[in-house]
C-alpha positions as CSV (number, residue, x, y, z in Angstrom):
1,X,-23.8,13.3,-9.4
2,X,-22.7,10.1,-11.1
3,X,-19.5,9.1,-12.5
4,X,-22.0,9.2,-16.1
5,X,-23.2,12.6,-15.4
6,X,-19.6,13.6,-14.3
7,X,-18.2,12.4,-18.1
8,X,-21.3,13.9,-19.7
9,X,-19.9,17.3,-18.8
10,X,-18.5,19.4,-21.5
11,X,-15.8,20.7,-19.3
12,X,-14.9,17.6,-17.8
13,X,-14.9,15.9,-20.6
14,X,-12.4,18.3,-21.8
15,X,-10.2,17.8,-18.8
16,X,-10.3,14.2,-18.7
17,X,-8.7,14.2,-22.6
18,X,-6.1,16.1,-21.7
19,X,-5.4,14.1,-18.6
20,X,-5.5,10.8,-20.8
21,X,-2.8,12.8,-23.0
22,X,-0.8,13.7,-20.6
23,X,-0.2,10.0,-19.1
24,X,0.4,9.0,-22.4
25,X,3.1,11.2,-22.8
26,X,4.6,11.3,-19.6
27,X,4.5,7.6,-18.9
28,X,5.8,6.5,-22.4
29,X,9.2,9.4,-22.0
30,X,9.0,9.0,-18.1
31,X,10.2,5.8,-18.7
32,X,12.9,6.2,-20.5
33,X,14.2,8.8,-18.1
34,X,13.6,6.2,-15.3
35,X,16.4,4.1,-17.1
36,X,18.6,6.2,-17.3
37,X,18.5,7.3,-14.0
38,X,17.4,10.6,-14.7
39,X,14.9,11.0,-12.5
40,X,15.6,14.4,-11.3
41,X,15.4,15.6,-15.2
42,X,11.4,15.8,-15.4
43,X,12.1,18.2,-12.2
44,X,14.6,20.1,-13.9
45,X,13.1,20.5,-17.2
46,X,9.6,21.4,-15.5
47,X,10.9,24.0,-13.5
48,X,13.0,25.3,-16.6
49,X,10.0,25.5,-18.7
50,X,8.8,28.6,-16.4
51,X,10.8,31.5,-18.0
52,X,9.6,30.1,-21.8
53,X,6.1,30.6,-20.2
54,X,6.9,34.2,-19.8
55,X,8.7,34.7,-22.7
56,X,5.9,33.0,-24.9
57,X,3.3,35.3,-23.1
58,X,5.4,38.1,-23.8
59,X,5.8,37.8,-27.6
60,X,1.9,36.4,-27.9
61,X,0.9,39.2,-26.0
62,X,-1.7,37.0,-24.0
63,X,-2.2,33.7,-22.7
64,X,-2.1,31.9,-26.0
65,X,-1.3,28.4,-25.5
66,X,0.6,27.7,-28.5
67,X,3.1,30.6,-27.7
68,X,3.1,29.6,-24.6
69,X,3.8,26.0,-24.8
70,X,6.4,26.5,-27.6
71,X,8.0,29.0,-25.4
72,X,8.4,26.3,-22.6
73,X,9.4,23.5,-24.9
74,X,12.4,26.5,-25.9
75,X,13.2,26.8,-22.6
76,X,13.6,23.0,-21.6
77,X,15.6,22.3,-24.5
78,X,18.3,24.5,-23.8
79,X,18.1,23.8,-20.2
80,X,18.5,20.2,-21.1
81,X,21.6,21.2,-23.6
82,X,22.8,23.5,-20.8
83,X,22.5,20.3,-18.2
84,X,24.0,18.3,-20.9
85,X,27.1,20.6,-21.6
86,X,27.9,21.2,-18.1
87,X,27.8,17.2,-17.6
88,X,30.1,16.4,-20.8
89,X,32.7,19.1,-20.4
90,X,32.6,19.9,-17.1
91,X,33.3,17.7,-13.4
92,X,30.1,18.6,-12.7
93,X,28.1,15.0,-12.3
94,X,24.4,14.8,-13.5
95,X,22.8,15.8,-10.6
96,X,24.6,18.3,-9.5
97,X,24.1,19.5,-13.1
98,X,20.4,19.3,-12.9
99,X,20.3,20.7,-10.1
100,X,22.1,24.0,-11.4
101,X,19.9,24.1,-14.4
102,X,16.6,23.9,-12.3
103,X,17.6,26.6,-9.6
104,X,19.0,29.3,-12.5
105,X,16.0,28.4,-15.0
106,X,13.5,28.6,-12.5
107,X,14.6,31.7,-10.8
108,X,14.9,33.6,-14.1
109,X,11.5,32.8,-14.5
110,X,9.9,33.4,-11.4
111,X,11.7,37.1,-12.4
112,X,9.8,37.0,-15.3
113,X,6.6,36.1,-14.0
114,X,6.9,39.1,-11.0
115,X,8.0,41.9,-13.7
116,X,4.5,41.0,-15.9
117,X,2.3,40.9,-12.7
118,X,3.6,43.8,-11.9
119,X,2.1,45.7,-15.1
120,X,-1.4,44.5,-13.7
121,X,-2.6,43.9,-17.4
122,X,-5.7,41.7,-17.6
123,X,-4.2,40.2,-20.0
124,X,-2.0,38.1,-17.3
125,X,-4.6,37.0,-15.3
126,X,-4.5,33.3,-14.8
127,X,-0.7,33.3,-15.6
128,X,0.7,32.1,-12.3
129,X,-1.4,28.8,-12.8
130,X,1.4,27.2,-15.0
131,X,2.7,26.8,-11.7
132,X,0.4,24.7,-9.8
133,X,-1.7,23.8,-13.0
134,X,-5.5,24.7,-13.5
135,X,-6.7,21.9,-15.1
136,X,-10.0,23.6,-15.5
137,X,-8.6,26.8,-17.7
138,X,-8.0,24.0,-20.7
139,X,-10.3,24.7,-23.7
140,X,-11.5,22.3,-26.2
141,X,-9.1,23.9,-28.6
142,X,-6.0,23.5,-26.7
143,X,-6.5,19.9,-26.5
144,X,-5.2,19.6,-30.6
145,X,-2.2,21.2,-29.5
146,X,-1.8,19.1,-26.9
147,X,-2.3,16.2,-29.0
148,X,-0.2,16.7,-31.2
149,X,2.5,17.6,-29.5
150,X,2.1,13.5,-27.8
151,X,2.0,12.5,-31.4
152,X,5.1,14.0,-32.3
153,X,6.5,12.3,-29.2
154,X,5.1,8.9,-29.8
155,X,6.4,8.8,-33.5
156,X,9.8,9.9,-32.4
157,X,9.8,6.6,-30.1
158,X,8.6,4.5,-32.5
159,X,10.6,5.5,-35.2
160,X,14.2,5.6,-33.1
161,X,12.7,2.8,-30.8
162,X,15.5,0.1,-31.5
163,X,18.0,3.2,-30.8
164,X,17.1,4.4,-28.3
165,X,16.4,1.1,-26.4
166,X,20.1,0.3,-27.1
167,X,21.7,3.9,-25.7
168,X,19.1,3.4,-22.3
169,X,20.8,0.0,-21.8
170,X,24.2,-0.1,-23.7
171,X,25.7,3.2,-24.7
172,X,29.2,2.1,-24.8
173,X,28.1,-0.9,-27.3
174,X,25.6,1.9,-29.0
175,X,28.5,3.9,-29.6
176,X,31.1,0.8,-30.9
177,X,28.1,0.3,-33.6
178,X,28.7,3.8,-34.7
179,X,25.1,4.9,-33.7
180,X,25.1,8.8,-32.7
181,X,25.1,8.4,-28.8
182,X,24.7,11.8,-28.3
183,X,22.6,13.0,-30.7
184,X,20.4,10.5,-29.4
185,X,20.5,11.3,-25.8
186,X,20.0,14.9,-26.5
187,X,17.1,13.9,-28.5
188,X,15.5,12.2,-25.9
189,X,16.2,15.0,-23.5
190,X,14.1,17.2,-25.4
191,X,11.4,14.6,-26.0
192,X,11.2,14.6,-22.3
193,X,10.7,18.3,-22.2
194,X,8.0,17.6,-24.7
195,X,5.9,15.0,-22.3
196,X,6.7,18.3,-19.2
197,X,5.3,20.7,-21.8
198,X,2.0,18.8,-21.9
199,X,1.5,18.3,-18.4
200,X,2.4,22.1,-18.0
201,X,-1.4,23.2,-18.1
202,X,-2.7,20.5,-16.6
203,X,-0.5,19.8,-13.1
204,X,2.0,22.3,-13.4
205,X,5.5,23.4,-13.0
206,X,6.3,22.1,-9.5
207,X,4.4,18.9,-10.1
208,X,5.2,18.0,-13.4
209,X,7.8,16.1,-12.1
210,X,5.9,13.5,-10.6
211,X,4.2,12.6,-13.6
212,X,7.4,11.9,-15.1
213,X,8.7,9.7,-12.8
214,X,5.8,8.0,-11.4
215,X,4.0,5.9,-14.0
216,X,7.3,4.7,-15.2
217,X,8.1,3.2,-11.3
218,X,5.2,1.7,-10.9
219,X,5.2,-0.4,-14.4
220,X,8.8,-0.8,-14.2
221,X,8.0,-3.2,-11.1
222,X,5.7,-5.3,-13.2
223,X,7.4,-5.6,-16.3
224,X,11.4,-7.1,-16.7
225,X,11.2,-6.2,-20.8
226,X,11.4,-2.3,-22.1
227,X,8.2,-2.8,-23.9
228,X,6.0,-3.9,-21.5
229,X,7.3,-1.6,-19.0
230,X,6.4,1.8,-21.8
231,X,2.9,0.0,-22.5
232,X,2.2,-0.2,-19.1
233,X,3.5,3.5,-17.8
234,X,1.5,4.7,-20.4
235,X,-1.7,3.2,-19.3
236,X,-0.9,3.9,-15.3
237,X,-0.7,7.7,-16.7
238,X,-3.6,7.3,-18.1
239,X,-5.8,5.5,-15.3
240,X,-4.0,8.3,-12.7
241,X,-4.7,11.4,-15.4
242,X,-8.2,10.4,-15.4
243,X,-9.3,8.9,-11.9
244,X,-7.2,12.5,-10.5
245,X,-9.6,14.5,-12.8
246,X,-13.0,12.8,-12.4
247,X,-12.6,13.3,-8.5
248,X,-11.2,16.4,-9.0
249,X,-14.6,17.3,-10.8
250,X,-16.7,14.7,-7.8
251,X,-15.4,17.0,-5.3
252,X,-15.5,20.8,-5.5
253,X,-12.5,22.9,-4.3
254,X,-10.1,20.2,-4.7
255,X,-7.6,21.2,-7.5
256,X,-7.1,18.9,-10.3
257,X,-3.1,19.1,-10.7
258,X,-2.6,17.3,-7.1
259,X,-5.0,14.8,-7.5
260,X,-4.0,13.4,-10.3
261,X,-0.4,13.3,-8.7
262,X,-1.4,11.2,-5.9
263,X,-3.4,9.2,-7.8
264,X,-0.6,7.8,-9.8
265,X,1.1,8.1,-6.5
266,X,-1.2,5.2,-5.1
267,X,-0.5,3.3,-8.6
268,X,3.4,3.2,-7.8
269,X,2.3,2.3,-3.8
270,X,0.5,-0.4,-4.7
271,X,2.8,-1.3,-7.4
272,X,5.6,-1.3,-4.3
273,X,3.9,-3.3,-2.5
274,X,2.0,-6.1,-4.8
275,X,4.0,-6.6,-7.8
276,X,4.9,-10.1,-8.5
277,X,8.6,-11.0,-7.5
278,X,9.8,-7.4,-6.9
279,X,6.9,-5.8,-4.3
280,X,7.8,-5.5,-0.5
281,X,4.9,-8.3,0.3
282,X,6.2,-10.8,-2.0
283,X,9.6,-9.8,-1.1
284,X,8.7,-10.2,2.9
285,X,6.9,-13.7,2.2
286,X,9.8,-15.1,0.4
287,X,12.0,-13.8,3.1
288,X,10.2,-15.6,5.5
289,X,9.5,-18.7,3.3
290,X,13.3,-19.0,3.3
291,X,14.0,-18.2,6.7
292,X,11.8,-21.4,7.5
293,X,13.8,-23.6,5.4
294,X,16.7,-22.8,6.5
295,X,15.4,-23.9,10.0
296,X,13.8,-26.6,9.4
297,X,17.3,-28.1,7.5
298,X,19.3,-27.0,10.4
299,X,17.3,-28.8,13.1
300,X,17.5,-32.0,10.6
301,X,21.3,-31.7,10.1
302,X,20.9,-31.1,14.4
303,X,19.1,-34.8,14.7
304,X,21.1,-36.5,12.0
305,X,24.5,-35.3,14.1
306,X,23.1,-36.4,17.2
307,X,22.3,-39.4,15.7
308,X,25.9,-39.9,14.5
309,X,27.5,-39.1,17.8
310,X,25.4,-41.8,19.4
311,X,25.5,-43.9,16.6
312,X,22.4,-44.5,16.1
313,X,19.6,-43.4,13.1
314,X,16.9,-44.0,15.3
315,X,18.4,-41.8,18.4
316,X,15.6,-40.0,20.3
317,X,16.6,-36.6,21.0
318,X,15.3,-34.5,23.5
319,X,13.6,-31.2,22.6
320,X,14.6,-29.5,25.2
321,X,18.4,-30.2,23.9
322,X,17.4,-28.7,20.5
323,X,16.0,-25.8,22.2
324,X,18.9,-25.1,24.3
325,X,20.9,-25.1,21.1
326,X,18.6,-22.5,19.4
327,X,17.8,-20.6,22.2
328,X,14.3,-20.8,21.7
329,X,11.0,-22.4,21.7
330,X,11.2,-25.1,18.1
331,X,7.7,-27.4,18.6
332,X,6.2,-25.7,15.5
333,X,9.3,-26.5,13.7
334,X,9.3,-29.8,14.7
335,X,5.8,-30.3,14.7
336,X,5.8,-29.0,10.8
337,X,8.8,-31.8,10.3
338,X,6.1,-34.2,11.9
339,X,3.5,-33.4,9.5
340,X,6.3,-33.6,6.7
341,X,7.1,-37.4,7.8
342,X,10.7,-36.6,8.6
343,X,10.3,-37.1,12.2
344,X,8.7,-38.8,15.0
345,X,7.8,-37.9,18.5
346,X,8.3,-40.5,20.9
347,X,8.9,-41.6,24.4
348,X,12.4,-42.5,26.0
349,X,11.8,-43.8,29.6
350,X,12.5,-43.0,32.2
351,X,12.6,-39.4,31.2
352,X,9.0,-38.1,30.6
353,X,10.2,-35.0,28.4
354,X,9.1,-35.4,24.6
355,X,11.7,-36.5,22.4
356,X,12.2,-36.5,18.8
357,X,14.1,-39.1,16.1
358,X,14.5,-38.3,12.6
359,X,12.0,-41.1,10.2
360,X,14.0,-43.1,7.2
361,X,12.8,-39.8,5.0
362,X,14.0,-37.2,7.5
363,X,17.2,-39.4,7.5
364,X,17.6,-39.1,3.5
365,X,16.9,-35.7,3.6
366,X,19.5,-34.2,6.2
367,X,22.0,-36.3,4.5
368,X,20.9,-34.5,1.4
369,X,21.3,-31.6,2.1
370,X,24.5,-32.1,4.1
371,X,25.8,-33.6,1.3
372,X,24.9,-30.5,-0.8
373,X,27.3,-27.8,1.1
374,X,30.1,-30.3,0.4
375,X,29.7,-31.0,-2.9
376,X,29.3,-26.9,-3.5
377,X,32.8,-26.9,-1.7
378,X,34.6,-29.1,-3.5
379,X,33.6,-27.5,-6.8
């Protein structure tokens, strides 16, 4: 089946919206949760969201998604004012704050979700796939709901945008303007438990997590500016939401949740790995780009003091000599200063070794740049 056939599925179709609106949502918030270095709060409010399943399906009565989802969005927002609380008036730091929230929340709902399989109603059937997420149960209905509860998000960001960009970075200077620090941080919290409710259906409890924290790592090592680095979370959610669904659908048996996790995954590895200036490539080539400077000025400084001590600019050095003084092999280096002009190879009979003397440009530049050291030492 083509990728055309696989989008020309009612179903899939379906399940590829609700993807896209869940990496909207997740990478947009994620990102601000990134900042603050709350990475651990996607976990906690995900796994908090469990007993509002419950309690939703309990007062619905079935597995309505609207009760449902507002019963998880109840739960994360008082598990994020509870994690909040315990961090402002307590010694309790953040994570260890989080961490209390999730285990409580989470166990109170796992409670919950034994006590109504036990009553073996039909009505609970599919109930313990707000765990895992079953991308597949989503209707066309839901994905209004869904949609508007991104909305709601997005307008929140764009309205408070300045704001909240100032308490991520600043919230000492937030606070000396008068601006309501923690109103807006417990604001955000609970937009962040909006962007885990919308990813509830679709990847699940234990997941959800990643999809907070993942697009917003990968476009945070591309981007150095705030806006940039939301644009681009949002459209790594999207691209992982989608490719994770599509060969979810390509390959039958595999479930939908974990795929799109590890696509976003790969995003953030190759994101590690390949982003300009900050991934571990560029970071390995530059270490090694300066590592070979720093040779190649100390084996000129090396010459230009042999030089001195024999008083002579032209003096022939043996390589052999500079070898024994690195204590190892330096021909490429020197053969790299060759191709530079700096230095020479030549002959000094009657020894047959090869030697080496710096060139009037080699000369200039080891007294350049020992001349720079002092001149940084006596300012």
């Amino acid at each position: 089946m083509t990728p055309l056939d696989l989008l020309s599925d009612y179903t899939i179709q379906t399940v590829v919206l609700g993807a896209g609106l869940l990496g909207i949502a997740s990478g947009v918030l994620g990102s601000f949760a990134v900042l603050r270095r709350q990475s651990l709060l996607g976990d906690a409010l995900s796994h908090a969201a469990l007993p509002g399943i419950c309690l939703g399906f309990l007062v619905a009565g079935a597995r309505e998604l609207g009760s449902i989802l507002l019963g998880a969005l109840a739960s994360g927002t008082a598990a994020a004012l509870l994690m909040l609380l315990l961090t402002r008036k307590s010694r309790l730091k953040t994570d260890a704050g989080l961490g209390v929230v999730l285990s409580v929340f989470f166990a109170l709902g796992t409670v919950l979700l034994t006590r109504i399989q036990g009553t073996g109603g039909a009505a609970q059937a599919g109930l313990d796939s707000f765990l895992f997420g079953q991308a597949a149960a989503i209707l066309r209905g839901d994905l209004p709901v869904m949609g508007a509860i991104t909305a709601v998000a997005l307008a929140l960001v764009i309205l408070l945008w300045k704001e909240l960009k100032l308490v991520c970075f600043d919230p000492l200077f937030a606070a000396s303007l008068g601006l309501p620090v923690v109103v807006l941080e417990v604001l955000l919290t609970m937009m962040i438990a909006l962007a885990v409710v919308v990813g509830l259906q679709m990847v699940g409890v234990v997941l959800m997590a990643a999809m907070i924290v993942a697009p917003a790592v990968a476009a945070r090592q591309w981007s150095r500016r705030l806006e940039g680095m939301v644009l681009l979370a949002a459209a790594f959610g999207v691209v992982g939401g989608i490719t994770g669904a599509v060969l979810s659908a390509a390959g039958s048996g595999l479930a939908t949740g974990p795929l799109i996790v590890l696509s976003v995954s790969l995003i953030v590895l190759v994101s590690l790995l390949l982003a300009p200036e900050r991934g571990l490539l560029w970071e390995m080539a530059r270490h090694w780009r300066n590592r070979r400077q720093v040779r190649t000025a100390q084996v000129l400084a090396t010459l230009h003091r042999l030089a001195e001590a024999h008083e002579d600019p032209a003096y022939p050095s043996e390589q052999g000599t500079i070898e024994a003084y690195y204590g190892g092999a330096m021909g490429r280096v020197l053969r790299r200063l060759e191709s530079r002009g700096l230095v020479r190879a030549v002959s000094h009979p009657p020894e047959t070794t090869l030697h080496w003397q710096l060139t009037a440009a080699g000369l200039a530049e080891a007294e350049r740049g020992l001349d720079g050291p002092s001149r940084r030492g006596a300012d």
